[in-house]
C-alpha positions in Angstrom: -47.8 -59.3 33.4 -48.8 -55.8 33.6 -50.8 -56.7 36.8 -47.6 -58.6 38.5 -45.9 -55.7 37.7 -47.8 -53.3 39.5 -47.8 -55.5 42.4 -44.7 -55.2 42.6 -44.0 -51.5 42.0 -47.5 -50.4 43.8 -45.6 -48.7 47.0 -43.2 -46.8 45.4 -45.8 -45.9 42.4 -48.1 -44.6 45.1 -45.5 -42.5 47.2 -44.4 -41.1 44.1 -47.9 -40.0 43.3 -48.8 -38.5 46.8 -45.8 -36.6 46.3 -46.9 -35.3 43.1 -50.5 -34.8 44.7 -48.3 -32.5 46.9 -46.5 -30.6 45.0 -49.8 -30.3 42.8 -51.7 -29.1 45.4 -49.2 -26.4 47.0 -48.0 -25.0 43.7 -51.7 -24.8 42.8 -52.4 -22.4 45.4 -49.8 -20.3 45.0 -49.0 -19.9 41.3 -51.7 -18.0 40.6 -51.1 -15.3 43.1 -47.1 -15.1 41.9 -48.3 -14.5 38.8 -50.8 -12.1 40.3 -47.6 -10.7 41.6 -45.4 -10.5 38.3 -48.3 -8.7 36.6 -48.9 -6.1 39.2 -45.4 -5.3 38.6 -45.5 -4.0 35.5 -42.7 -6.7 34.4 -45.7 -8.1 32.0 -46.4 -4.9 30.1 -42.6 -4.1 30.0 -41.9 -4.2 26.0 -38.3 -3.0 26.4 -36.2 -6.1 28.4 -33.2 -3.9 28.7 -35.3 -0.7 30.3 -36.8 -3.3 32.7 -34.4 -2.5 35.7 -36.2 -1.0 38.1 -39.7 -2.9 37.6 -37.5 -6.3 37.6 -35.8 -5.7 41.4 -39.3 -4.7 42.6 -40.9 -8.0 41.7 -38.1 -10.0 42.8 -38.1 -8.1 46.3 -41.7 -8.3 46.9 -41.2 -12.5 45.6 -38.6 -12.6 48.5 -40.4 -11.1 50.8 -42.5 -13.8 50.8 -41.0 -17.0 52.5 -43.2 -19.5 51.1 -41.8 -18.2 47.3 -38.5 -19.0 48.0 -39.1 -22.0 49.9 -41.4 -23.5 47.5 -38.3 -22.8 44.2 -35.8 -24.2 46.4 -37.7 -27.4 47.2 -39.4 -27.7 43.8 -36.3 -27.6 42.3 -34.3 -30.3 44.7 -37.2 -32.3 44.3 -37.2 -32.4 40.0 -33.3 -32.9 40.2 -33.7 -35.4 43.0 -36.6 -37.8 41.6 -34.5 -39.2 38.3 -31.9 -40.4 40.6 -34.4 -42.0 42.9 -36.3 -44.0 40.3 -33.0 -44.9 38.9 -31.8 -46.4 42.7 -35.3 -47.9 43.8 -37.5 -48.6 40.4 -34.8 -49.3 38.1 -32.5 -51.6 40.7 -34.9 -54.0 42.3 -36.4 -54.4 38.5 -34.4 -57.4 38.0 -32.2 -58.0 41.1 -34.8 -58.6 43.5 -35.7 -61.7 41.1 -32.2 -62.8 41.4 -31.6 -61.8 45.4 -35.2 -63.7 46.0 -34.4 -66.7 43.7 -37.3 -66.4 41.8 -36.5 -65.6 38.6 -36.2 -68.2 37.1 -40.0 -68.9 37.4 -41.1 -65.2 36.6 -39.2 -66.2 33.1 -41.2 -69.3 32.8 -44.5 -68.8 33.3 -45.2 -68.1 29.2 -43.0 -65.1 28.9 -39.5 -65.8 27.4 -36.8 -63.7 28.8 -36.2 -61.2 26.3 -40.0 -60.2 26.1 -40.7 -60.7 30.2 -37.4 -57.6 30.6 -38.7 -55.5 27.5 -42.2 -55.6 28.8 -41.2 -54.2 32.4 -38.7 -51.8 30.9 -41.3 -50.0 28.8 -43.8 -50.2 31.4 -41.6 -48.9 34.4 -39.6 -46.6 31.8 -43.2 -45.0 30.8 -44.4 -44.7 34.3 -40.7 -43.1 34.9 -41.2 -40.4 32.0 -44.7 -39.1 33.1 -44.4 -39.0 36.6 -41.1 -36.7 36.1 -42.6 -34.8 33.5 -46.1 -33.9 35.8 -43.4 -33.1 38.3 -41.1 -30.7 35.7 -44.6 -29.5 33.8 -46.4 -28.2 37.1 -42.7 -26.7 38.9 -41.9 -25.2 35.0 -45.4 -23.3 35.1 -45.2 -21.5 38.8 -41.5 -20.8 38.4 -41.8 -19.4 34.8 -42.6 -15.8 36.5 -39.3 -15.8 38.0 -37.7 -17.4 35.3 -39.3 -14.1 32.8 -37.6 -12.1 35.3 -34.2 -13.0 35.5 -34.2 -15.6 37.4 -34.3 -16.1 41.6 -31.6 -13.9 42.8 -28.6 -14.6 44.9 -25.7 -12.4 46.2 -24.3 -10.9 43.4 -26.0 -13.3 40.5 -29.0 -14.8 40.2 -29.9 -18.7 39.5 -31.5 -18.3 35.7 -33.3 -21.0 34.1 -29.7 -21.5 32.1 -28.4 -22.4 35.7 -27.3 -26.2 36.0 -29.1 -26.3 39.1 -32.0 -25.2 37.5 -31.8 -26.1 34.0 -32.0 -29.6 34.6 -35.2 -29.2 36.9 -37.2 -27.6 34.1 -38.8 -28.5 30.8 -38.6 -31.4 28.9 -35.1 -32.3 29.9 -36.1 -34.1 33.4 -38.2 -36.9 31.3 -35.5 -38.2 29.1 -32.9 -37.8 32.8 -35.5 -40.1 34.7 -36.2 -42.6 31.5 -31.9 -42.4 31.6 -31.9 -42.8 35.4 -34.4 -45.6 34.9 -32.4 -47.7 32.4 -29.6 -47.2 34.1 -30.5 -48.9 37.6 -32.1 -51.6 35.5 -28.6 -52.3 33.7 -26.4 -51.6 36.5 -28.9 -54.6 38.7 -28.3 -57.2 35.7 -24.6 -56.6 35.8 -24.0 -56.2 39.3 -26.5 -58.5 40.5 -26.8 -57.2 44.2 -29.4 -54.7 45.1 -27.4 -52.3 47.6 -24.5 -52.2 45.5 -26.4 -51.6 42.2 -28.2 -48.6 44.1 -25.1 -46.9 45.0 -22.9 -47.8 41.8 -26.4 -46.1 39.7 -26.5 -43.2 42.0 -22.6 -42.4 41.4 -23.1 -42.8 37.7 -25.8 -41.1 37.1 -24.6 -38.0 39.6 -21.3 -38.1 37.6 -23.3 -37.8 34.5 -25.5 -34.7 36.0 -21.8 -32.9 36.5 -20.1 -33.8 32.9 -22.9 -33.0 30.6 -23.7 -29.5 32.0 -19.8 -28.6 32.3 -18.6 -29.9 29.0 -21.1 -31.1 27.3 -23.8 -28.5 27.2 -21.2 -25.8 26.7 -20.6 -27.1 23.3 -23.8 -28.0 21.4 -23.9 -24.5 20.2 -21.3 -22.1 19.1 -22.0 -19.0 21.3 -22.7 -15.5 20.1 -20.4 -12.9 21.2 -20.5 -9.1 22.1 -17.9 -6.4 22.1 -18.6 -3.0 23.4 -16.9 0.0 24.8 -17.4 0.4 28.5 -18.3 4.4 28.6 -21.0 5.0 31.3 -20.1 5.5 34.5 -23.7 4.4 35.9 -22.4 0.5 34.3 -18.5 1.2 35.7 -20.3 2.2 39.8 -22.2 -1.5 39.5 -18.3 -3.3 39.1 -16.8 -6.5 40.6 -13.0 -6.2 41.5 -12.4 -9.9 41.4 -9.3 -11.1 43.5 -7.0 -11.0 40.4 -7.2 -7.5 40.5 -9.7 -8.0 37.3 -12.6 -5.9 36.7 -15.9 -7.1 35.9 -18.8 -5.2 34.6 -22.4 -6.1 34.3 -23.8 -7.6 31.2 -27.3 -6.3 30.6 -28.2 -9.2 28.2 -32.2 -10.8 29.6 -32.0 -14.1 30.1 -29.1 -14.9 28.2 -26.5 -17.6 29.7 -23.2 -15.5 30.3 -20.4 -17.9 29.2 -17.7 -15.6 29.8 -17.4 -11.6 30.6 -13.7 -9.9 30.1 -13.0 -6.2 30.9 -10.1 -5.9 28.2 -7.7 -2.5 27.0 -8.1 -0.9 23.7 -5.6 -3.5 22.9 -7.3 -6.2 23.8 -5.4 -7.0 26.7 -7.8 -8.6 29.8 -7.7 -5.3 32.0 -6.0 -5.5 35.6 -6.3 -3.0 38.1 -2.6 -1.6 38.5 -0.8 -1.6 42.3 -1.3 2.1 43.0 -3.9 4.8 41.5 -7.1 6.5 41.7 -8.7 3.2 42.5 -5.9 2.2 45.1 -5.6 5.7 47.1 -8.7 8.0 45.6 -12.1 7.5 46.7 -15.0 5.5 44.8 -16.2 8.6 42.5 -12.4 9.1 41.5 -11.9 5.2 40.6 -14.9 5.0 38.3 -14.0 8.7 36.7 -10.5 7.4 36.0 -11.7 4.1 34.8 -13.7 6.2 32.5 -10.9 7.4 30.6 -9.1 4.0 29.7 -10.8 3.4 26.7 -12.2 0.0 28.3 -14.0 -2.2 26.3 -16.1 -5.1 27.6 -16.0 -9.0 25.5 -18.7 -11.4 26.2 -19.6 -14.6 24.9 -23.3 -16.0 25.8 -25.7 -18.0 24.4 -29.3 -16.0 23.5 -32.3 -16.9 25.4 -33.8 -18.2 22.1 -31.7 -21.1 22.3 -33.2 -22.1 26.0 -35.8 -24.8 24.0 -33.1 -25.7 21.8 -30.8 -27.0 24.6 -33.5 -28.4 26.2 -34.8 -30.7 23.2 -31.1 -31.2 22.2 -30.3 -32.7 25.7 -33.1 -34.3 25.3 -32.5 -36.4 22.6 -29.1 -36.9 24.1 -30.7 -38.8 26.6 -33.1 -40.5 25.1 -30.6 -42.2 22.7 -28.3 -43.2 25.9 -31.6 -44.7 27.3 -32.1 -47.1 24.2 -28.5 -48.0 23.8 -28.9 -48.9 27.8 -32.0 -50.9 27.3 -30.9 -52.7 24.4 -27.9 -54.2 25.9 -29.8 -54.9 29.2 -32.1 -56.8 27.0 -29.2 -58.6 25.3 -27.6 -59.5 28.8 -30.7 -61.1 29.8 -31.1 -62.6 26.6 -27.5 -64.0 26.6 -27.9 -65.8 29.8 -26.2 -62.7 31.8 -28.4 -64.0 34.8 -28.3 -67.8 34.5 -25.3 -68.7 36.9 
């Protein structure tokens, strides 16, 4: 059984590997000389994160200034995000639909393998192959990012993309081996429902893209109560780096390393979100003015953010989420198949 089944998954297990070969190979050659880079820095031997400023923007400029840095983080980071959602579509689809579409399932089951053990067998097997080759793929993008992730994170306009980023949380760490085992399942479940390759693909993709949106906007919000931090907004060094949002709103910089910002209010000493009034120093006076008046309002600044302590706690909590969704998929693909689901 294990040798059918590798006849029959050999193409898209070897494009998967010379993909991994790759990335392997071009993340190889250049880690080393990032990190090269963050050390040179002085980042490494910073022992004060907060004081880390200046040494911080130097190592993300000279990172920039390198295309093939910012190139490689964007791709390597599609490709994790991407590669769950493929093995879902074309490993976990044709698992059990191409039997059906090809009329030949019926003698795959019978050939001294009941049902039940014949789609258990190829679930582990594919679902195993699924976790490692996303986890090679997340362990070997996790290690040549991790530089940029220690400083901040890849920066962009006014932000930067951190490792608490959606885009870039779920293409690092553990979480992308529980996604593809998920992604896996899925496609596998969707095919013995459906029944009809094309359709399964794109009904999986859709599913599993809608998941990728909910759990990072509600779900992962809310597995940990968030810390919070009120302070008085004094300096004007921290009131001449502002945001003037279109509300009229002012928002300040949080100098917290790492941490996911959940939210960052500018409020009054009555705890009133702050807005800009209609005329003033910062409406007719020039910048120095605006920051010395907004000096003297007695401003104080609320966050709420989760600590970057918690980055491997999210990551294993997520985790498990998946991995429980995973066997509660498999087991009722196993009793569909064991029901008869595929008999008409």
């Amino acid at each position: 059984m294990i040798w059918l089944t590798w006849r029959q998954f050999r193409v898209q297990a070897m494009v998967v590997a010379v993909v991994l070969v790759a990335f392997a190979v071009a993340l190889g050659l250049t880690g080393p000389n990032l990190a090269h880079l963050y050390t040179t820095s002085g980042l490494d031997a910073c022992q004060a994160p907060r004081d880390c400023s200046g040494v911080t923007t130097t190592f993300l400029d000279q990172m920039k200034a390198n295309a093939a840095y910012p190139l490689l983080y964007v791709v390597t980071a599609v490709s994790v995000l991407l590669l769950p959602a493929l093995i879902g579509a074309f490993w976990g689809v044709p698992l059990i639909t191409r039997e059906v579409e090809a009329h030949t399932l019926r003698v795959a089951w019978y050939q001294g393998v009941t049902p039940t053990r014949w789609t258990a067998m190829k679930l582990g097997l594919l679902g195993l192959v699924s976790v490692v080759s996303s986890g090679l793929l997340s362990l070997v993008v996790t290690w040549w990012a991790n530089p940029i992730e220690k400083a901040g994170g890849f920066p962009v306009n006014q932000g930067q993309f951190s490792r608490f980023s959606p885009q870039i949380f779920d293409a690092r760490g553990v979480a992308p081996l529980a996604y593809a085992l998920f992604a896996f399942v899925l496609g596998v479940t969707v095919g013995v429902i459906v029944k009809r390759t094309v359709a399964a693909m794109a009904i999986t993709l859709v599913i599993f893209a809608s998941v990728q949106v909910i759990v990072p906007t509600w779900v992962r919000p809310n597995l940990f109560a968030p810390a919070h931090l009120t302070g008085p907004v004094l300096t004007v060094p921290l009131l001449d780096h502002m945001v003037v949002q279109s509300s009229g709103q002012l928002k300040v910089p949080v100098n917290i390393p790492n941490a996911w910002i959940v939210s960052n209010r500018t409020v009054t000493a009555s705890g009133q979100v702050f807005t800009l009034p209609v005329v003033g120093a910062c409406q007719n006076g020039t910048h120095d003015q605006c920051v010395a008046w907004l000096a003297e309002q007695n401003l104080r600044q609320q966050v709420t953010y989760q600590p970057a302590s918690r980055y491997w706690q999210f990551q294993w909590y997520e985790t498990g989420i998946f991995a429980a969704l995973s066997l509660l998929l498999a087991a009722l693909c196993v009793l569909l198949v064991k029901r008869g689901r595929l008999s008409a």
